[in-house]
C-alpha positions as CSV (number, residue, x, y, z in Angstrom):
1,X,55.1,-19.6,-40.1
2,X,53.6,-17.3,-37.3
3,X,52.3,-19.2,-34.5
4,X,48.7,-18.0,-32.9
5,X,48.3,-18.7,-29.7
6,X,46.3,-20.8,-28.0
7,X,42.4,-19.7,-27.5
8,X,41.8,-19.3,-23.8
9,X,38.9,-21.1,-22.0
10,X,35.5,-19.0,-22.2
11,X,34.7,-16.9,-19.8
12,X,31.8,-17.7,-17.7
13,X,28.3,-16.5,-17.7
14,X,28.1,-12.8,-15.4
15,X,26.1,-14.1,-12.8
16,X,22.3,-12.2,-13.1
17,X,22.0,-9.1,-11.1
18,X,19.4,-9.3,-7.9
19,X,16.0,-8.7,-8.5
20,X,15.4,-5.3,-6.7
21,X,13.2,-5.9,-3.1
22,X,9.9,-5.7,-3.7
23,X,10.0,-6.0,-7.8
24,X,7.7,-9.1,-9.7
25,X,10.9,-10.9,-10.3
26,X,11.7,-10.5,-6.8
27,X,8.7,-11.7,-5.2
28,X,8.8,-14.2,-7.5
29,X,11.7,-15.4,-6.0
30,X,10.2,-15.3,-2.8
31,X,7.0,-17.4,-3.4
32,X,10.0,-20.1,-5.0
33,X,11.6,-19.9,-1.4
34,X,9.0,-20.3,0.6
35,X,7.6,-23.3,-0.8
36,X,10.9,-25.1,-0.1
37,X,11.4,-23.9,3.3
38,X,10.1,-26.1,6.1
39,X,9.4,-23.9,9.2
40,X,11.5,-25.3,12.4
41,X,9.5,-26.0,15.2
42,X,9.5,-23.4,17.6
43,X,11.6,-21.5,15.9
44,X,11.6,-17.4,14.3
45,X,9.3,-17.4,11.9
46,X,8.5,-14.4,9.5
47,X,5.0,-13.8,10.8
48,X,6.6,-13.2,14.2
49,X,9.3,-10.6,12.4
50,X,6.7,-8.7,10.3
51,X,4.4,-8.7,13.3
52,X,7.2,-7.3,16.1
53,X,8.2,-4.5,13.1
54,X,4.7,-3.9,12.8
55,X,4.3,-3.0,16.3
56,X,8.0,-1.1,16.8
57,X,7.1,1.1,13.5
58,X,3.8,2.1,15.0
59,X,5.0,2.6,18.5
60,X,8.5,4.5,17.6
61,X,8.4,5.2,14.0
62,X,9.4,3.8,10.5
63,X,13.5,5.6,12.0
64,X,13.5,3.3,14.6
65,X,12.9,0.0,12.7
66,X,16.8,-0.9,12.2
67,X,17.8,-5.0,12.1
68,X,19.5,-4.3,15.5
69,X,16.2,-2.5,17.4
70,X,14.1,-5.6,15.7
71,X,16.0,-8.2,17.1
72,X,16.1,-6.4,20.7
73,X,12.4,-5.8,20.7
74,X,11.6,-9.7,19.5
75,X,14.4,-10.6,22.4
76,X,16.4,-12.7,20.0
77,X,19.5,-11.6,18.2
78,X,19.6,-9.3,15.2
79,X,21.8,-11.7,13.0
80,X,18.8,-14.5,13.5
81,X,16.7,-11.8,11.1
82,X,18.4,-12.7,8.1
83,X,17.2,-15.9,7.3
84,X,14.2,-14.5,6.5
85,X,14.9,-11.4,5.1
86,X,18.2,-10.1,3.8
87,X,18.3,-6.5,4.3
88,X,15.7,-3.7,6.3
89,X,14.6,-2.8,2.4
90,X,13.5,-6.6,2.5
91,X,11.5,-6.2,5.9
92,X,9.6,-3.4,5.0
93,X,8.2,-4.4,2.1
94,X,7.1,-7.7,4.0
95,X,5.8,-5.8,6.7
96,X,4.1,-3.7,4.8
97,X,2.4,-7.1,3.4
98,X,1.7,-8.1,6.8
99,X,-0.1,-4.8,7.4
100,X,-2.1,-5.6,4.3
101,X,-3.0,-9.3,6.0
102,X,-5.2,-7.0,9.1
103,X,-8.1,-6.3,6.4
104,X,-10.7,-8.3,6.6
105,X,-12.2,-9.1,3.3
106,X,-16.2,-7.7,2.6
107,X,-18.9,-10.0,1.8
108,X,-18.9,-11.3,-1.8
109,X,-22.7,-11.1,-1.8
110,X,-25.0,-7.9,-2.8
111,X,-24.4,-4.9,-5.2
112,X,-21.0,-4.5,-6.3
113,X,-20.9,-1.0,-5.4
114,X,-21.6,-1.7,-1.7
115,X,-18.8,-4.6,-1.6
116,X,-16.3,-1.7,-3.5
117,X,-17.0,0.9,-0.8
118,X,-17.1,-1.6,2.4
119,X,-13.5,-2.9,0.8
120,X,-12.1,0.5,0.8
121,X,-13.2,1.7,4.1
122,X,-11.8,-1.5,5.8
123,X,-8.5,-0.3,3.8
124,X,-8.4,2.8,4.9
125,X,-9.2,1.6,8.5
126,X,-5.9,-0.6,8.0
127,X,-3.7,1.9,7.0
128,X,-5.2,4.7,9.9
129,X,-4.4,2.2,12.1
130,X,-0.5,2.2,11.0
131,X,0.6,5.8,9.8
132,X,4.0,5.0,10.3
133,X,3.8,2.3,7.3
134,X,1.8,4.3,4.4
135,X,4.3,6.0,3.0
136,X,6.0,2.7,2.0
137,X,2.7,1.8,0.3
138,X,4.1,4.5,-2.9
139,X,7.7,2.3,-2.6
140,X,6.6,0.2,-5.4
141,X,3.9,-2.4,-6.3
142,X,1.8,-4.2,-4.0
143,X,2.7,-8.1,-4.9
144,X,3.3,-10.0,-1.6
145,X,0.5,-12.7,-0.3
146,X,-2.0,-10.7,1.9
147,X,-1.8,-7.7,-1.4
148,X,-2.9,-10.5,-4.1
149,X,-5.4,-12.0,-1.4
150,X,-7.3,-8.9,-1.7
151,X,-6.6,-8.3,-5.1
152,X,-8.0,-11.5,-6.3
153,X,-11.4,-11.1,-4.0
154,X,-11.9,-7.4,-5.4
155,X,-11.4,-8.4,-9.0
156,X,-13.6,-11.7,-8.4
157,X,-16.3,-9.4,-7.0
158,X,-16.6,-7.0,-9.7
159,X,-16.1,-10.1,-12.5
160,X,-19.3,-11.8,-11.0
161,X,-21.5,-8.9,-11.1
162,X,-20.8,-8.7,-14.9
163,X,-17.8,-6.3,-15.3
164,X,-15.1,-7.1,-18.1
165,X,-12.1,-8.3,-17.5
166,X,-10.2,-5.0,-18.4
167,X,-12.7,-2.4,-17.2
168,X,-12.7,-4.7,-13.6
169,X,-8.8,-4.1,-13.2
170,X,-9.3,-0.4,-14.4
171,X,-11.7,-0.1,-11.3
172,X,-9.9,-1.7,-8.5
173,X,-6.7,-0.5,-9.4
174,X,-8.6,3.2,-9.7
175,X,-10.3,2.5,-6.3
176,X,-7.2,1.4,-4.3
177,X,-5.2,4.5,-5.7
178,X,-7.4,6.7,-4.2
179,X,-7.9,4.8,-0.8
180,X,-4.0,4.9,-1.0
181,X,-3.6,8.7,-2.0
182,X,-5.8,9.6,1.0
183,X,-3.8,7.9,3.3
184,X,-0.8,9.3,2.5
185,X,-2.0,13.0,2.9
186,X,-3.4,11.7,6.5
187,X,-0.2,10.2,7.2
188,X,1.9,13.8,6.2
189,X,-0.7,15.8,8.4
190,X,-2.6,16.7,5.9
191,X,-5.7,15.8,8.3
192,X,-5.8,19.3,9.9
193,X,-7.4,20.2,13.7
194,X,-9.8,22.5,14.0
195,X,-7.1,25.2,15.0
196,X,-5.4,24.3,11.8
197,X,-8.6,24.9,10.1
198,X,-9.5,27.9,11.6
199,X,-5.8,29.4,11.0
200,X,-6.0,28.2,6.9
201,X,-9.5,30.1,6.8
202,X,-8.2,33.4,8.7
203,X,-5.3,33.1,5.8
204,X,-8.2,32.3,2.8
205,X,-10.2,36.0,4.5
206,X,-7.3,38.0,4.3
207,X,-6.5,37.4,0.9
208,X,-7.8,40.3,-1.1
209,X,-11.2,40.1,-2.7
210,X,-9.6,42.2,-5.7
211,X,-7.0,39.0,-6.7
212,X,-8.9,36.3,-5.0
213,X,-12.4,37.1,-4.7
214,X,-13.7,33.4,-5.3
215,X,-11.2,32.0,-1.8
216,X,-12.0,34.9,0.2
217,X,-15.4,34.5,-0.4
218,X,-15.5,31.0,0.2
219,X,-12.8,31.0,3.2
220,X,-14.8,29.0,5.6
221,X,-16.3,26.8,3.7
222,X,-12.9,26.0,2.4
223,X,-11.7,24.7,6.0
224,X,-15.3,23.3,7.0
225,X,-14.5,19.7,6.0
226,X,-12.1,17.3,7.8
227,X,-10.5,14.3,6.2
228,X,-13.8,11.7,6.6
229,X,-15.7,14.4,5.1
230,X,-13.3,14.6,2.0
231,X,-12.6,10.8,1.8
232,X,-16.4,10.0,2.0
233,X,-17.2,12.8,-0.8
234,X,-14.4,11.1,-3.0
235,X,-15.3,7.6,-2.7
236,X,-19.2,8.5,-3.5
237,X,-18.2,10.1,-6.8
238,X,-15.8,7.3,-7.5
239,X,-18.1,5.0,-6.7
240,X,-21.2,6.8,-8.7
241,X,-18.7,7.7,-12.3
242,X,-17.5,3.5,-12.5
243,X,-21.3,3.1,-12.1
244,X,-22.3,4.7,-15.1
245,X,-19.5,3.5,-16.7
246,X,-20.9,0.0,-16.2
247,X,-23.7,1.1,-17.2
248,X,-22.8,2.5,-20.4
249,X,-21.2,-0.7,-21.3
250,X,-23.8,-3.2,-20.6
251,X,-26.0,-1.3,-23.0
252,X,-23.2,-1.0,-25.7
C-alpha cells in the first residue's frame, strides 16, 4: 500500500494590493481613516501640510516639493509627514484637494446659467492662482473633500432649476473639463505676451498665400486674442449649446 502524504496547511489569503493614490478605492480608504483619527492637540495636522506644500509649490515649483524640503519649510521634521500621508504621490493629490478648498462656492439663487459661469470663473481664478499645481489636476480623478464639496453644489444647482439627473452630470463634468483644459495650456505658456503674439503673426504673414491663403490672410487676427479673450468666448458658447440643450428637453 503506497502511502500519500500528508496535505499541508492552506496557504493564506495574498494580502490585497494597495489601492493606487488618488483612485475611488483609495480615497475611500481615506474618508475610513479620517473618521477614526482624533487630531492631537497642538499637534501637525494635514491642513497645515497641504497648506505649507501649497505655498512651497507656488513659490519654488511642483521639483521642489520633496518630503525633506516640506518638513524644513513647516520647521518640523520630514519623518513627522508620514502619518498623514505615506508617500509625495499621496501629498499631492491632497494638496491638490486643498487647492480645490480656496473656491468659494457661487450663490445657489438666480438662473442656472449665471451660477455655471460664476462657478467656473472662481475655478479658474483658483487654479491661476496656483500654476505650479494644474498639471496634477489631469493626474486622475478629482474625489477628495473640497472636489465633491463643489461637485455636490454644481450638480444641486443645475437639479433645482429642472435639469435631469444624467444631462446635470453631463454638464458639469463638460463644464469643469474645459475650465480644467484652459488652465493647463495657461500653465504650459500657452498664454502668449504680446511679443509672442506679434512673433506667431509675423510667422502666419510669411506663409505663402499660394498654400496658406486662409492664415496669411487672417495672420493678425489669429494672434489678436489673449487667453481671457479665448476662455470667455469658450465658456459663452458652452454655456449658450447646454442651454438649448435644456431647452430642447423640457419641450420633449
Amino acid at each position: 500500500m503506497t502511502l500519500q502524504p500528508e496535505a499541508g496547511p492552506e496557504p493564506a489569503p495574498a494580502e490585497p494590493a494597495p489601492a493606487e493614490p488618488g483612485s475611488a478605492a483609495w480615497w475611500q480608504a481615506r474618508y475610513a481613516e479620517r473618521d477614526r483619527r482624533r487630531p492631537r492637540q497642538g499637534g501637525l495636522t494635514l491642513d497645515r501640510i497641504t497648506a505649507g506644500a501649497l505655498e512651497l509649490a507656488d513659490r519654488e515649483g511642483l521639483e521642489a516639493l520633496t518630503m525633506r524640503r516640506l518638513g524644513d519649510h513647516l520647521q518640523v521634521r520630514h519623518t513627522s509627514l508620514y502619518r498623514h500621508v505615506a508617500s509625495r504621490e499621496e501629498l499631492l493629490i491632497e494638496t491638490v484637494d486643498h487647492m480645490l478648498g480656496e473656491i468659494r462656492l457661487p450663490s445657489l439663487d438666480g438662473d442656472w446659467r449665471a451660477g455655471l459661469e460664476g462657478g467656473a470663473r472662481e475655478f479658474r481664478r483658483v487654479l491661476a492662482a496656483h500654476p505650479a499645481v494644474v498639471p496634477l489636476l489631469t493626474a486622475g480623478q478629482l474625489l477628495g473633500p473640497n472636489a465633491l464639496r463643489a461637485r455636490e453644489h454644481a450638480l444641486g444647482q443645475l437639479l433645482a432649476h429642472g435639469w435631469a439627473p444624467r444631462s446635470a452630470v453631463h454638464v458639469y463634468l463638460t463644464v469643469t473639463h474645459f475650465v480644467i483644459g484652459a488652465a493647463v495650456l495657461d500653465s504650459g505658456g500657452a498664454a502668449r505676451t504680446a511679443d509672442q503674439r506679434a512673433a506667431m503673426a509675423g510667422l502666419f504673414a510669411s506663409l505663402s498665400p499660394r498654400t496658406h491663403p486662409v492664415v496669411h490672410r487672417h495672420a493678425e487676427l489669429l494672434n489678436s486674442l489673449d487667453a481671457e479673450a479665448e476662455f470667455t468666448f469658450g465658456l459663452r458658447a458652452l454655456l449658450y449649446g447646454v442651454g438649448h440643450l435644456h431647452d430642447e428637453e423640457a419641450h420633449a
